[in-house]
C-alpha positions as CSV (number, residue, x, y, z in Angstrom):
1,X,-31.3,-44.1,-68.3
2,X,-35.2,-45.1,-67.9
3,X,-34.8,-43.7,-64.2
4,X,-33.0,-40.9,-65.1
5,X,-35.7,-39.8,-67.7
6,X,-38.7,-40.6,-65.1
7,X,-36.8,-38.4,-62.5
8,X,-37.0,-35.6,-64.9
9,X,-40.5,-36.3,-65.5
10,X,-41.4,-35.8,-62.5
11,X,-39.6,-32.7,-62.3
12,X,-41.0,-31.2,-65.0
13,X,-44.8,-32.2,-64.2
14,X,-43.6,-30.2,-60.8
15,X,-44.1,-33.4,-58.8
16,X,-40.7,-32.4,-56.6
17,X,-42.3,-34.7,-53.3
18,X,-42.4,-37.7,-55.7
19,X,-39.0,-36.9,-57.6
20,X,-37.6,-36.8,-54.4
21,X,-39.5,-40.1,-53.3
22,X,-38.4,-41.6,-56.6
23,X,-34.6,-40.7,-55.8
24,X,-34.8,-42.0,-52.5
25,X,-36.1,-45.3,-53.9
26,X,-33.7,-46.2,-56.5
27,X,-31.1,-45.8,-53.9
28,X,-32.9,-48.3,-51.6
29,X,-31.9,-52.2,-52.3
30,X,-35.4,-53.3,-50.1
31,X,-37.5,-51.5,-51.9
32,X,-38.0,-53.9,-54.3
33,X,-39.5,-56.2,-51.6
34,X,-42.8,-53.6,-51.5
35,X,-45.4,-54.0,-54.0
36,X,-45.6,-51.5,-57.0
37,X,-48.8,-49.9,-54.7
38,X,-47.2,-49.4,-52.1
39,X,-43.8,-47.6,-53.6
40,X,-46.6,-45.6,-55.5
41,X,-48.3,-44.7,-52.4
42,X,-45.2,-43.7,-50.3
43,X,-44.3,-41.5,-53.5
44,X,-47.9,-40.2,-53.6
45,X,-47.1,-39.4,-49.3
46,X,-44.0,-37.7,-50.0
47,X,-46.0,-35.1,-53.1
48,X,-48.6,-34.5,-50.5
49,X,-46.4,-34.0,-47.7
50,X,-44.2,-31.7,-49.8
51,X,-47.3,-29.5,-51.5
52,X,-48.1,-29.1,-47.2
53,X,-44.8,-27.9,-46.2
54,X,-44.6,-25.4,-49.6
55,X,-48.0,-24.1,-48.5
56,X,-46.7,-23.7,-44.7
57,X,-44.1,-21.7,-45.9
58,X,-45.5,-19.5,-48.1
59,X,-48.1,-18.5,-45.4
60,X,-45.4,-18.0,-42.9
61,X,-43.9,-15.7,-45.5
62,X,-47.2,-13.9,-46.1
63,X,-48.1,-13.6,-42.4
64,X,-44.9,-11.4,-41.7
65,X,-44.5,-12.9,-38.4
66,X,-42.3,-11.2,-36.4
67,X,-40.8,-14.1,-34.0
68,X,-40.5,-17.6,-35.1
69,X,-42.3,-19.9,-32.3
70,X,-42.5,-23.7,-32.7
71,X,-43.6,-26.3,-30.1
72,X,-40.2,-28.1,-30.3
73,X,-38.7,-25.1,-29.1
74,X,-40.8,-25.0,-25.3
75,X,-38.8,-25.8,-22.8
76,X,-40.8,-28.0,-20.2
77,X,-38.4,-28.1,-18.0
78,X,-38.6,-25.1,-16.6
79,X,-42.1,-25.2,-13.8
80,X,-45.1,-23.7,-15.5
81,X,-47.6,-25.9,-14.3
82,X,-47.8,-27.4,-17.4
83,X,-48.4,-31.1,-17.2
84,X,-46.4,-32.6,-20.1
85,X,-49.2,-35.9,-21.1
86,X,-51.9,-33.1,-21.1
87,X,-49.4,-30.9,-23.3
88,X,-48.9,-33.4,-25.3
89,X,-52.8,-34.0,-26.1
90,X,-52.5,-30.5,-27.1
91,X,-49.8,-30.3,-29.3
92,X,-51.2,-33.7,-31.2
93,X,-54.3,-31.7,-31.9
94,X,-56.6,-34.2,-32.0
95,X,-59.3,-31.5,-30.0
96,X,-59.2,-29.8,-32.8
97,X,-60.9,-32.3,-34.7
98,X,-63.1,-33.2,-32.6
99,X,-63.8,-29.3,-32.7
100,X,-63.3,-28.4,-28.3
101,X,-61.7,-25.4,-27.4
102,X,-59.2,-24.3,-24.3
103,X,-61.9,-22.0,-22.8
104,X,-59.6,-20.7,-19.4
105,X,-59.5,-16.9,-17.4
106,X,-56.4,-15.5,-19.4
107,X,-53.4,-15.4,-16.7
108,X,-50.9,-12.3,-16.6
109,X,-48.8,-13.5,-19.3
110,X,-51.5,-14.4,-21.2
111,X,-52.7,-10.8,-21.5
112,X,-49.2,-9.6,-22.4
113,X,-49.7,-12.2,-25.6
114,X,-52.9,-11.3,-26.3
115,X,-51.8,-7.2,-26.4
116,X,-49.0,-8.4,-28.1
117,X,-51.0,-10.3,-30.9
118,X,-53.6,-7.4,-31.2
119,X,-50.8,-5.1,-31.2
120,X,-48.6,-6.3,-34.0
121,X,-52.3,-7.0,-36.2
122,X,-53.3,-3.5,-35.7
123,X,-52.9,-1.7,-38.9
124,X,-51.2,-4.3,-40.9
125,X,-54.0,-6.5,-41.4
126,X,-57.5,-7.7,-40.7
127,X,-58.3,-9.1,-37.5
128,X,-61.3,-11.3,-36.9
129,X,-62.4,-11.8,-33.4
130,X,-65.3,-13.6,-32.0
131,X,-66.3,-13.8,-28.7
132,X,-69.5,-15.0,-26.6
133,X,-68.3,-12.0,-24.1
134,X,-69.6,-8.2,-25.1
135,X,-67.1,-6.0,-25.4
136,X,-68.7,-4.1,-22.1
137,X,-67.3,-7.3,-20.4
138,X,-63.9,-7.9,-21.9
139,X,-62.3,-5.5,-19.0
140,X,-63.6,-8.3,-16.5
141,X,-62.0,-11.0,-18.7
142,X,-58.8,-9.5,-19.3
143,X,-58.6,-8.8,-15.8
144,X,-56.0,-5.9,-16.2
145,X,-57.7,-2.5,-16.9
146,X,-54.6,-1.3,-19.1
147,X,-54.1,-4.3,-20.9
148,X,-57.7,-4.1,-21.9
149,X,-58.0,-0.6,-22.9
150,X,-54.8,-1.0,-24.8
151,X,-56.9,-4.4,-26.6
152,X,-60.0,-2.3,-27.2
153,X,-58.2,0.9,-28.3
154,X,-56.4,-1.2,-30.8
155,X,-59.7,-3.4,-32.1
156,X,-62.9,-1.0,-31.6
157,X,-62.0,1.9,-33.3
158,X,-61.6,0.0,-36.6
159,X,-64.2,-2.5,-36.4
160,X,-67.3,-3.4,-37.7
161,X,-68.9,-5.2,-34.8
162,X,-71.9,-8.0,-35.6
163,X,-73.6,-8.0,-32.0
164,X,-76.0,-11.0,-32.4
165,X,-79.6,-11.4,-30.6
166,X,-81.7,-14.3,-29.7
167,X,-81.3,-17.5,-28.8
168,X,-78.3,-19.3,-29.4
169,X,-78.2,-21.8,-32.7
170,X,-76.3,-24.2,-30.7
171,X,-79.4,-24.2,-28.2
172,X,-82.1,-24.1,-31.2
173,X,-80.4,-26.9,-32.8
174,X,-79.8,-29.1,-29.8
175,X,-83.7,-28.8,-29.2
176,X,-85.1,-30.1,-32.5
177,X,-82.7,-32.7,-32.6
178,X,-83.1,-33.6,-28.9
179,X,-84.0,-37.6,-28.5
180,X,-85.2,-36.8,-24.0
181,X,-87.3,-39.0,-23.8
182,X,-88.0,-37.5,-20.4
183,X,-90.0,-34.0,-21.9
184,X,-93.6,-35.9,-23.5
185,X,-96.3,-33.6,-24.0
């Protein structure tokens, strides 16, 4: 009865990743072998995880994506000229935290996504793009005159454009904080 009553509890608070971490529990024999911290923490894991996935979802919803693309779903087998241990440094994301970027010449398919993306944006939302290139140069980087006027017509028209002068912060920063030795006065 005691279980039942902290299941509901649970429920009630809105704690549905620990409920469910609760009811997974009780119907473990080992689990008594764990400490009480660690059958706390594994509910307190489960909350967390759950809150993440409700959140994931509810952006999905509000994006109004129109295809559904997850990384389980790429087929390496079929020759890209995608090297699967590099892949797989992407898809665990870890370059992301160490904030790098891919910076690479967008390919032809590439360009079709990037139309694509612009494309289904345009008029149904805010898009923010930043870019190191002007927009006198994107034809040159898109590499596909159509493809870029079909970009620009869809982004310029609408935008309020921030063109930034001077030096960059990146190189103003890296200067003050520069330990070379090499440069004495």
């Amino acid at each position: 009865m005691l279980a039942n009553h902290s299941h509901e509890r649970l429920l009630a608070l809105r704690l549905i990743g620990m409920a469910k971490a609760f009811d997974d529990q009780l119907r473990q024999p080992d689990i008594a072998k764990l400490a009480f911290e660690q059958r706390l923490g594994l509910m307190i894991d489960r909350e967390v995880t759950e809150r993440d996935n409700r959140r994931l979802v509810t952006r999905l919803k509000f994006a109004s994506l129109r295809q559904t693309a997850v990384i389980e779903d790429i087929d390496l087998r079929t020759p890209r000229g995608i090297e699967r241990a590099f892949f797989a440094k992407l898809v665990d994301g870890d370059w992301m935290a160490r904030k790098q970027s891919l910076l690479s010449p967008l390919t032809g398919e590439q360009r079709r996504d990037l139309l694509e993306i612009v494309d289904d944006r345009h008029q149904r939302g805010s898009t923010i793009i930043t870019s190191q290139v002007s927009v006198d140069h994107w034809h040159e980087v898109i590499a596909d005159p159509t493809i870029a006027d079909a970009v620009l017509d869809r982004l310029v028209h609408n935008a309020h454009r921030l063109l930034l002068r001077g030096e960059s912060m990146r190189k103003i920063t890296a200067q003050t904080s520069s330990l070379d030795v090499a440069k004495k006065p």
